[in-house]
C-alpha positions in Angstrom: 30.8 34.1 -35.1 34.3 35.4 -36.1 34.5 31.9 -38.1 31.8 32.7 -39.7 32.5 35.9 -40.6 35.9 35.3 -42.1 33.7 32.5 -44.4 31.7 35.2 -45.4 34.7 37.5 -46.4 36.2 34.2 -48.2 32.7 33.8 -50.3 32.6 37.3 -51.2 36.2 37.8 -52.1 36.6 34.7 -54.6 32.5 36.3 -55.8 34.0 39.7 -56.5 36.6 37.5 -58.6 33.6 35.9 -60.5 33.6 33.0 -59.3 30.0 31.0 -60.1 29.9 28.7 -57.7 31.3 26.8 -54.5 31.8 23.6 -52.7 31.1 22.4 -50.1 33.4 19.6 -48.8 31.4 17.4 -46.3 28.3 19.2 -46.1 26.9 17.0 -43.7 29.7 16.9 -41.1 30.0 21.4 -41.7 25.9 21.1 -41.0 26.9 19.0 -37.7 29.4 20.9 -36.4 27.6 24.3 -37.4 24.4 22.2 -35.4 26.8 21.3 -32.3 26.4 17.8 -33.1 23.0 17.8 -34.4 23.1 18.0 -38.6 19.5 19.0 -38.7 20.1 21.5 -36.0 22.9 23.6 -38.3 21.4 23.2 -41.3 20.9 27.2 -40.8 24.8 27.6 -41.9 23.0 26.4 -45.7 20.9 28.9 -45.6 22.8 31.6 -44.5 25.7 31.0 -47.3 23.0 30.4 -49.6 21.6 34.4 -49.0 25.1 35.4 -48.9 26.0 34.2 -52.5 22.5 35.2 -54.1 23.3 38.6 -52.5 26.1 39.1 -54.5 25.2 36.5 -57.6 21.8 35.7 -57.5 23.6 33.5 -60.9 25.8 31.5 -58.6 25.7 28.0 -56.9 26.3 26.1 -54.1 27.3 22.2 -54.4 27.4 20.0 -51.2 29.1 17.2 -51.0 26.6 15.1 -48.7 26.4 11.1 -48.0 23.5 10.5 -46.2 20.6 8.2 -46.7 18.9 9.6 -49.9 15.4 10.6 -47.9 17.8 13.2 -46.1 18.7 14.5 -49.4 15.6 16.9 -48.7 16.9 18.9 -45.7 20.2 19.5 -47.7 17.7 21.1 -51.0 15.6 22.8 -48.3 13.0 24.8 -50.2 15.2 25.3 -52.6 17.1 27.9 -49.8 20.2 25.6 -48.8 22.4 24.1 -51.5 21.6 24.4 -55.5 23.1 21.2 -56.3 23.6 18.1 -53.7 26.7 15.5 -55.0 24.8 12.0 -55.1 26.5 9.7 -53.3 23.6 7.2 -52.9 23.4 7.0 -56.3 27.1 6.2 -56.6 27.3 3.6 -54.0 24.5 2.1 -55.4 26.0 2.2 -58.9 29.6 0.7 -58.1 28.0 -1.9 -56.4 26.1 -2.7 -59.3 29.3 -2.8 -60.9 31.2 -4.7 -58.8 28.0 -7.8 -58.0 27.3 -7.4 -61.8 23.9 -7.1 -60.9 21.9 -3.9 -62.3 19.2 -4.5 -59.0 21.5 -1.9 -56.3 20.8 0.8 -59.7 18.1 0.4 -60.0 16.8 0.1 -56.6 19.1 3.6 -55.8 17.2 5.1 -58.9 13.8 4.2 -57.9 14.7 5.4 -53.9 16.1 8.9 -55.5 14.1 12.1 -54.5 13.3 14.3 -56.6 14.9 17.7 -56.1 12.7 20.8 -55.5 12.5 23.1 -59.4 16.0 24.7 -59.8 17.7 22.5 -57.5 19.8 18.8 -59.1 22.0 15.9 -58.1 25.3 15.8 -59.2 25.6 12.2 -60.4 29.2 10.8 -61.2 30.5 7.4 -62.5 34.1 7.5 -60.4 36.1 9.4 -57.6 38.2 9.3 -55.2 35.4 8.5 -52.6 33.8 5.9 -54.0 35.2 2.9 -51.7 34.4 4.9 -48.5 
């Protein structure tokens, strides 16, 4: 709890500041720890720093950083009550492989596996960074 709170006075200071949005490094491994040990279990944590933000900027947004199998993707979106904006990993695997095979089938395949977000909530889809060769 007195983690949490000290988040919570983090978030609001930097949203006093006008800041728009946040990130959140490792989204999945914060959702397992915040779940001790279960991700699905802390997925609470999204929601809770989702209402937080919108509290004080119902205008600003929460990116996750998330590698999981895409069909997880879902729990991470929520009803649109955890994080606005997931980074697409899948996709970017999927893409460098491509890349690397010269083959466009790993794309397209990653494309076509790809759920769709619920309304107001995107992917973040890249082309190179830092974690791509994870």
């Amino acid at each position: 709890p007195a983690v949490i709170k000290e988040v919570e006075n983090i978030v609001i200071f930097w949203l006093k500041l006008g800041v728009s949005g946040f990130r959140l490094d490792a989204a999945s491994h914060l959702t397992k720890q915040a779940g001790r040990g279960e991700e699905k279990r802390g997925l609470w944590l999204l929601e809770h720093l989702r209402r937080l933000i919108e509290r004080h900027n119902p205008q600003a947004i929460l990116i996750g950083e998330v590698d999981v199998e895409v069909a997880e993707y879902r729990d991470y979106f929520g009803d649109n009550n955890r994080l606005n904006m997931v980074l697409n990993f899948w996709l970017n695997k999927n893409f460098y492989v491509s890349l690397a095979s010269k083959n466009a089938r790993p794309l397209i395949d990653a494309i076509t596996k790809t759920i769709v977000p619920p309304d107001a909530c995107c992917f973040a889809n890249w082309l190179r960074n830092h974690d791509e060769l994870d």
